[in-house]
N, C-alpha and C positions, 0 to 999 in steps of 0.2 A: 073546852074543846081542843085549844090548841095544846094542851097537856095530854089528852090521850093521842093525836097525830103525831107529837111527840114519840113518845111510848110505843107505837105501832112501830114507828120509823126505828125507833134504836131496836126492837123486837128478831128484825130482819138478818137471817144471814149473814157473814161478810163472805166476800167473793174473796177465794184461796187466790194468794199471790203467786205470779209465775216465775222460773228458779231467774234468777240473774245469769248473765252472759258467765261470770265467774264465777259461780255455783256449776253451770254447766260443765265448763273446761276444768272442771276440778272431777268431776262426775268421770266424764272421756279420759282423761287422765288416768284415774285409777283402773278405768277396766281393758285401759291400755297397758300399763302396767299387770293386771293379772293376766292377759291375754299372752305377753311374753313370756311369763313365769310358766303359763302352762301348755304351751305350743311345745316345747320342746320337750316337756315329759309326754306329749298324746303322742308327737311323732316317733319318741322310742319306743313307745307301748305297740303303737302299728307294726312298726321294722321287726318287733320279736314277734308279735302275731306273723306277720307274713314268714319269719323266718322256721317258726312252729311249723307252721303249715308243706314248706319246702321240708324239713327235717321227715315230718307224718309220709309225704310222699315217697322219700327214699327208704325209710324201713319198711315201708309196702313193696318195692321193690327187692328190698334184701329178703323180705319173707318169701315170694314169688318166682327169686330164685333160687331161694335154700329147697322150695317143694323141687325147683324143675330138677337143682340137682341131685336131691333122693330119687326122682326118677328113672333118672339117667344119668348112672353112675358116677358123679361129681362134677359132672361137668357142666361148662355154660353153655348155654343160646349159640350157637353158632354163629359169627358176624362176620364172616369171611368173604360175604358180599355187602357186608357197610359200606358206607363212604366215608373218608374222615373222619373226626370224633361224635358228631351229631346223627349222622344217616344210618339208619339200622338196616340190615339185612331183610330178606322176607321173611326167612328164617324166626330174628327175632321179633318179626311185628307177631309174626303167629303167637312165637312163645308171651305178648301181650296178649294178645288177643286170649289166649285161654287161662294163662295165668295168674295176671293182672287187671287189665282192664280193656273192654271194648275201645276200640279206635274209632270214630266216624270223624269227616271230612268238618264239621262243626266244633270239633274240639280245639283246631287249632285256630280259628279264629281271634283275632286281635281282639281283648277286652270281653270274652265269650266265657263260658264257664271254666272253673278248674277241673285240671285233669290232671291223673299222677304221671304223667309221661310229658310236666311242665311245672318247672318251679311258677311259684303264684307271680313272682315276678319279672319274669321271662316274658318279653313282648315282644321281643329281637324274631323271633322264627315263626312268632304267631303274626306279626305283620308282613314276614318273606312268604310264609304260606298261601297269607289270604292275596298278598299280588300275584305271586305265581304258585297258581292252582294245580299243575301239570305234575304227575306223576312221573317220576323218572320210570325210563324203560321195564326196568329191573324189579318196580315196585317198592323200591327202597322206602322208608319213611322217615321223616325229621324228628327229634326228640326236640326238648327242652334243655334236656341235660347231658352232660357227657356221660356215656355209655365205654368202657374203656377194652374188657377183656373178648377175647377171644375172633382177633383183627387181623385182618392181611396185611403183614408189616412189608409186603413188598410193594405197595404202590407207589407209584411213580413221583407224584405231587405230596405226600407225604413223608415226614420223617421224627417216627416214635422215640428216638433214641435220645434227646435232651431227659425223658422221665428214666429211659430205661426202656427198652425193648420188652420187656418179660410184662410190664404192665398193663402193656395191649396186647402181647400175643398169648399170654396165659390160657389155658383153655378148659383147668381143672380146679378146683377147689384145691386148697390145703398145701398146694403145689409150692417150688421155692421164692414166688413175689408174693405168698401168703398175706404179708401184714402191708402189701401196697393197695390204695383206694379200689374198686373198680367202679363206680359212680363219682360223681362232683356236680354242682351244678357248672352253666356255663360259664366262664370267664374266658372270652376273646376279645381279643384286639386287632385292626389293620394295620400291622406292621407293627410301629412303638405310640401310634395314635389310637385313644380308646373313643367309641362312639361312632355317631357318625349315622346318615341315612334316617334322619330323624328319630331314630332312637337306638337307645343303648344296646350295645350287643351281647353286655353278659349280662348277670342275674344280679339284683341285691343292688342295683344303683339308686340311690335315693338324691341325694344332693348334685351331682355330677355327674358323668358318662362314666366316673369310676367306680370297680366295686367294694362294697364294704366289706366282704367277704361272699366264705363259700361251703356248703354243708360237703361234706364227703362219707360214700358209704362205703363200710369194708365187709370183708368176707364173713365174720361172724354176727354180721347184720347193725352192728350199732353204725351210729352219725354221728359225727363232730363236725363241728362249727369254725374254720378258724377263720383271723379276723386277716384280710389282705392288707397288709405295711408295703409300700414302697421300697424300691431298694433306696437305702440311703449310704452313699458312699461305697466302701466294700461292704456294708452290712448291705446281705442277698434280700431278695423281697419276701416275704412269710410265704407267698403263693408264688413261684416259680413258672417258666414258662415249659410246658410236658412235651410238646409238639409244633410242628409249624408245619402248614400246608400251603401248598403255592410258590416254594421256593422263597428266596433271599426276597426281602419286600414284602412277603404275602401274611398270610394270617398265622396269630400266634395264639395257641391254645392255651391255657393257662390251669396246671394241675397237680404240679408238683408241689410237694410238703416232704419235709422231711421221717421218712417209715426206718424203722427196725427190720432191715433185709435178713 
């Protein structure tokens, strides 16, 4: 009897042992280690997704005004009731409105959907929008992006002439600033400070309030990419500053690259 109790007894399962403390940290360890290894390849992979996406917006724009200017003899959008780099004219909201894409008061909301009239990373003017809701008198409306051609270089608080006057007053296709941008996304700054107000004020900032760069669309509808370097020393910055509004102190527009005039 006590030979088959026995036997029953040895029969039994054994209960799986639990890992040791250092089995464990050896465990954590390693997918600590792959966790570093691969954070930084997902977040490049995001930053060109997102930068894809900004690019897809501005060739829809450069298509939308290659139609407007077949229709009306090479010219752009009227913006001579813009404000600044960012405010468009009524003129040009119409010319979204039927060219491009519907506007509703929902698009520019902070973290709301994308819309081609807002790089994907642009949250600087989708969060000015949703604080101040108010339409300026004029019906002006806010982009995402800098909008450059066809501007009233006489405004008072304004001064076009760091890029080049002809940049923003251009008014025709083909014309002599031909090969200068007339899209970018945003890059601004208050004064030589970037950021600020809780969030970034240009496009493409991932690590900092600084940008990584900036897409630019030209007249024959392509986008290029380039990457924003600091100035260092006399070497000038890769993005330049295009404009300043608000006088000495005030905001610095950032757009210039070097074009084939």
């Amino acid at each position: 009897m006590s030979r088959i109790l026995s036997g029953a007894r040895s029969a039994r399962p054994r209960t799986a042992s639990a890992f040791t403390l250092v089995e464990l940290l050896v465990v954590i360890g390693i997918i600590g280690i792959l966790t570093s290894l691969l954070l930084p390849a997902m977040q490049k992979v995001r930053q060109q997704s997102l930068r894809t996406d900004c690019a897809s917006n501005l060739r829809q724009w450069g298509q939308a005004l290659a139609a407007y200017g077949a229709q009306y003899k090479g010219q752009f959008p009227n913006n001579m009731r813009g404000q600044h780099c960012s405010w468009i004219s009524p003129e040009v909201r119409d010319f979204v409105r039927e060219f491009l894409q519907p506007l509703t008061p929902q698009d520019a909301r902070l973290g709301g959907d994308r819309h081609t009239t807002f790089c994907p990373t642009q949250d600087w003017h989708r969060y000015w929008r949703e604080q101040n809701p108010v339409v300026l008198p004029d019906k002006q409306e806010l982009l995402g992006y800098f909008y450059l051609p066809y501007r009233n270089l006489g405004q008072v608080d304004v001064d076009y002439r760091p890029a080049g006057q002809g940049w923003a007053g251009k008014r025709k296709f083909g014309g002599e600033f031909r090969h200068a941008p007339i899209m970018s996304d945003m890059i601004q700054s208050d004064g030589p400070k970037w950021g600020g107000s809780g969030q970034p004020y240009s496009a493409h900032c991932f690590r900092s309030n600084i940008p990584t760069g900036s897409n630019f669309l030209f007249e024959d509808g392509r986008v290029e990419w380039t990457p924003y370097r600091q100035r260092q020393g006399s070497i000038p910055a890769s993005i330049e500053v295009g404009a300043t509004v608000g006088g000495a102190g005030g905001w610095l527009c950032w757009y210039k690259i070097p074009v084939a005039q």
